[in-house]
Short mmCIF file of the C-alpha atoms (twelve columns), coordinates in Angstrom:
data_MODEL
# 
_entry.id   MODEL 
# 
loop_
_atom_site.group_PDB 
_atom_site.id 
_atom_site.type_symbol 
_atom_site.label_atom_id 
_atom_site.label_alt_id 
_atom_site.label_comp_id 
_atom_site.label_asym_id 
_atom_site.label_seq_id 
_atom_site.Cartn_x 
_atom_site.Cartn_y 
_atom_site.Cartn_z 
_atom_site.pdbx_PDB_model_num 
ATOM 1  C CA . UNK A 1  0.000   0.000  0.000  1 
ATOM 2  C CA . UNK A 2  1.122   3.668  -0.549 1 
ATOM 3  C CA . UNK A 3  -0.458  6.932  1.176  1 
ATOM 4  C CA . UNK A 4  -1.271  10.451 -0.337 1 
ATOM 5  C CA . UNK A 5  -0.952  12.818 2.744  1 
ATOM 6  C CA . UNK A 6  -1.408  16.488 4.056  1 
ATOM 7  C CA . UNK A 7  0.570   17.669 6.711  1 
ATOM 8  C CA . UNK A 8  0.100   21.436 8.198  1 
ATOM 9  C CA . UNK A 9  2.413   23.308 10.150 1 
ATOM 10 C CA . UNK A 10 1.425   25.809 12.648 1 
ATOM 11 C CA . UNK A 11 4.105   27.774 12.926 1 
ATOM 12 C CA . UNK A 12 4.050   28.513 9.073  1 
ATOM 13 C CA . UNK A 13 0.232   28.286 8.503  1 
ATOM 14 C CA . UNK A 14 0.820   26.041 6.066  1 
ATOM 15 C CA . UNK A 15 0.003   22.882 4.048  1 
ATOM 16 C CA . UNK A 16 2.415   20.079 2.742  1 
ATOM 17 C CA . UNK A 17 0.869   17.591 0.143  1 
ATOM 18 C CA . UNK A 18 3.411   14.191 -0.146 1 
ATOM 19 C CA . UNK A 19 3.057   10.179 -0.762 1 
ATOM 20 C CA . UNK A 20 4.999   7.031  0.611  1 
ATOM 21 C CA . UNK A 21 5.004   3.816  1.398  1 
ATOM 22 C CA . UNK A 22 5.301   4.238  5.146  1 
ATOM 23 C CA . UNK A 23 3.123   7.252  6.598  1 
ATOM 24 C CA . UNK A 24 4.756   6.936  10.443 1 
ATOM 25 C CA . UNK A 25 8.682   6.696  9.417  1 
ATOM 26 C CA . UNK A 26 8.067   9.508  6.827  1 
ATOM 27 C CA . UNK A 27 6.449   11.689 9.579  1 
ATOM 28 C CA . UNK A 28 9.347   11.416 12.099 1 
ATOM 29 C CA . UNK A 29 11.437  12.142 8.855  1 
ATOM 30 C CA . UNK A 30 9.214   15.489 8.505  1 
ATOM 31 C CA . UNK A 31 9.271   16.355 12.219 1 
ATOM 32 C CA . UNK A 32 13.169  15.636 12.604 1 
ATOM 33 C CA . UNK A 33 13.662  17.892 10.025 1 
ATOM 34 C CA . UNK A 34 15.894  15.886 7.503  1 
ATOM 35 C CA . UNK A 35 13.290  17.140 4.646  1 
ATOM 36 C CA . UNK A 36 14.540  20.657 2.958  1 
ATOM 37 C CA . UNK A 37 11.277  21.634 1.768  1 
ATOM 38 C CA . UNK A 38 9.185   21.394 5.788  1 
ATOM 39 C CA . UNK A 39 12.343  21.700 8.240  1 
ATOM 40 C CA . UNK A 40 11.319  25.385 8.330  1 
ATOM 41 C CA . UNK A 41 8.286   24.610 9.794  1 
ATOM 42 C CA . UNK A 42 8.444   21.500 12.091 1 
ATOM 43 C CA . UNK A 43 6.676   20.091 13.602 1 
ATOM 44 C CA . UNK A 44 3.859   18.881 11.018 1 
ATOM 45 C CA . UNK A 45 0.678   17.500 12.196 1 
ATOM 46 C CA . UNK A 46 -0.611  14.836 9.606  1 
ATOM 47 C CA . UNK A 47 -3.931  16.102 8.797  1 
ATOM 48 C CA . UNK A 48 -5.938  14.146 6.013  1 
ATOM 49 C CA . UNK A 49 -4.149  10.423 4.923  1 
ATOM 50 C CA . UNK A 50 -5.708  8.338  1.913  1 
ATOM 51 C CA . UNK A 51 -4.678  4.864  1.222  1 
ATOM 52 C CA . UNK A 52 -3.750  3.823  -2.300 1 
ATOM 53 C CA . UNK A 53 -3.203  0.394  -4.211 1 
ATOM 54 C CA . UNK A 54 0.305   1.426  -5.744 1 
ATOM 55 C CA . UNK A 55 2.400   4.065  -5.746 1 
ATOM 56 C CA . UNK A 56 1.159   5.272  -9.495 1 
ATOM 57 C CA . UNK A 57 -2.022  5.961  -8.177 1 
ATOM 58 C CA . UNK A 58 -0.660  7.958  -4.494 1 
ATOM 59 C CA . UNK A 59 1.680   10.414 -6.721 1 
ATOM 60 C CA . UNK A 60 -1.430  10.772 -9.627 1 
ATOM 61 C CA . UNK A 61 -3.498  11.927 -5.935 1 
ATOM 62 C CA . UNK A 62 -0.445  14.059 -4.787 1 
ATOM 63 C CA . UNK A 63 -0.440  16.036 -7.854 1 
ATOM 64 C CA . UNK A 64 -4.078  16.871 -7.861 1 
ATOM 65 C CA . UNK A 65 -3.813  17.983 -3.937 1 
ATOM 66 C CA . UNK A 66 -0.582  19.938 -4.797 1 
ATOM 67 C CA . UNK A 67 -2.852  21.923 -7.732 1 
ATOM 68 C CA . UNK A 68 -5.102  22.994 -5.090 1 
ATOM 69 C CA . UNK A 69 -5.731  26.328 -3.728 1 
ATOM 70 C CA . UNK A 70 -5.659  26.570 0.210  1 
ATOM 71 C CA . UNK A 71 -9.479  27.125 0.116  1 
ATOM 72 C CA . UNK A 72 -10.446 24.264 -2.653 1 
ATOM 73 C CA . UNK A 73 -7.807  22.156 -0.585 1 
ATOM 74 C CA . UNK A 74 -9.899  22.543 2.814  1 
ATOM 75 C CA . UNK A 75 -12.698 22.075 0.870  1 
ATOM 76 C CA . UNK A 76 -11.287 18.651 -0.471 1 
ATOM 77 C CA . UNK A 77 -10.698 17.618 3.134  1 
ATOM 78 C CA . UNK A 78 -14.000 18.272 4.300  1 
ATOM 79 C CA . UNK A 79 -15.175 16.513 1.348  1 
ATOM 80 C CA . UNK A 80 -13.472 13.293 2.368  1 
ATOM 81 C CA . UNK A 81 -13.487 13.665 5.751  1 
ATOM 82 C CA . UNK A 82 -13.078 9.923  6.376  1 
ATOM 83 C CA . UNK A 83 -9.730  10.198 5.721  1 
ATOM 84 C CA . UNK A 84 -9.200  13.193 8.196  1 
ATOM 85 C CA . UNK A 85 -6.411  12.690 10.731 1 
ATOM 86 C CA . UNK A 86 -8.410  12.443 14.379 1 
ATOM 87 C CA . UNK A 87 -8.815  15.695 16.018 1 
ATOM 88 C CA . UNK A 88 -7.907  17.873 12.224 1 
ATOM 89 C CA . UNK A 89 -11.882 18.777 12.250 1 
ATOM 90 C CA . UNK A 90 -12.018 21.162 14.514 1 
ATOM 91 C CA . UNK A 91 -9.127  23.003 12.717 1 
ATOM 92 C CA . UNK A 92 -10.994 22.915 9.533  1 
ATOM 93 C CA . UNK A 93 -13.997 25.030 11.036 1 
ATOM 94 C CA . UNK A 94 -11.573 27.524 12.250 1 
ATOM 95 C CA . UNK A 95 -9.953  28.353 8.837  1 
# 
């Protein structure tokens, strides 16, 4: 199985769109701040996580999210809130 996720980061008020094969070791990667592009704004909370069959089909997802505005984004979240990281809701009625 692969994963298309969002992270957000507090700090930066903002949203990180990835995919892997292993969601927990490539959050402690994010959070210990070996990745360039999100060191700036550790720590990330994982805030929406889909499964996918391959790893074709988790990058094809990861595109799409990354084409997103911030509002059409949150609005894609809400959308398919199954797949929203426990406790993220309450965020997403803030913003």
């Amino acid at each position: 199985m692969h994963y298309t996720y969002i992270l957000y980061s507090f700090g930066l008020d903002r949203f990180y769109k990835g995919s892997t094969q292993n969601m927990a070791e490539r959050l402690k990667y994010h959070n210990g701040g070996y990745e360039k592009s999100t060191k700036s704004g550790v720590p990330w909370q994982l805030m929406w996580v889909a499964e996918k069959p391959n790893k074709s089909e988790a990058q094809k997802l990861e595109f799409k999210l990354k084409n997103l505005s911030r509002h059409r984004l949150i609005d894609f979240m809400n959308k398919y809130s199954e797949s929203i990281a426990e406790g993220a809701n309450d965020l997403f009625r803030d913003m």
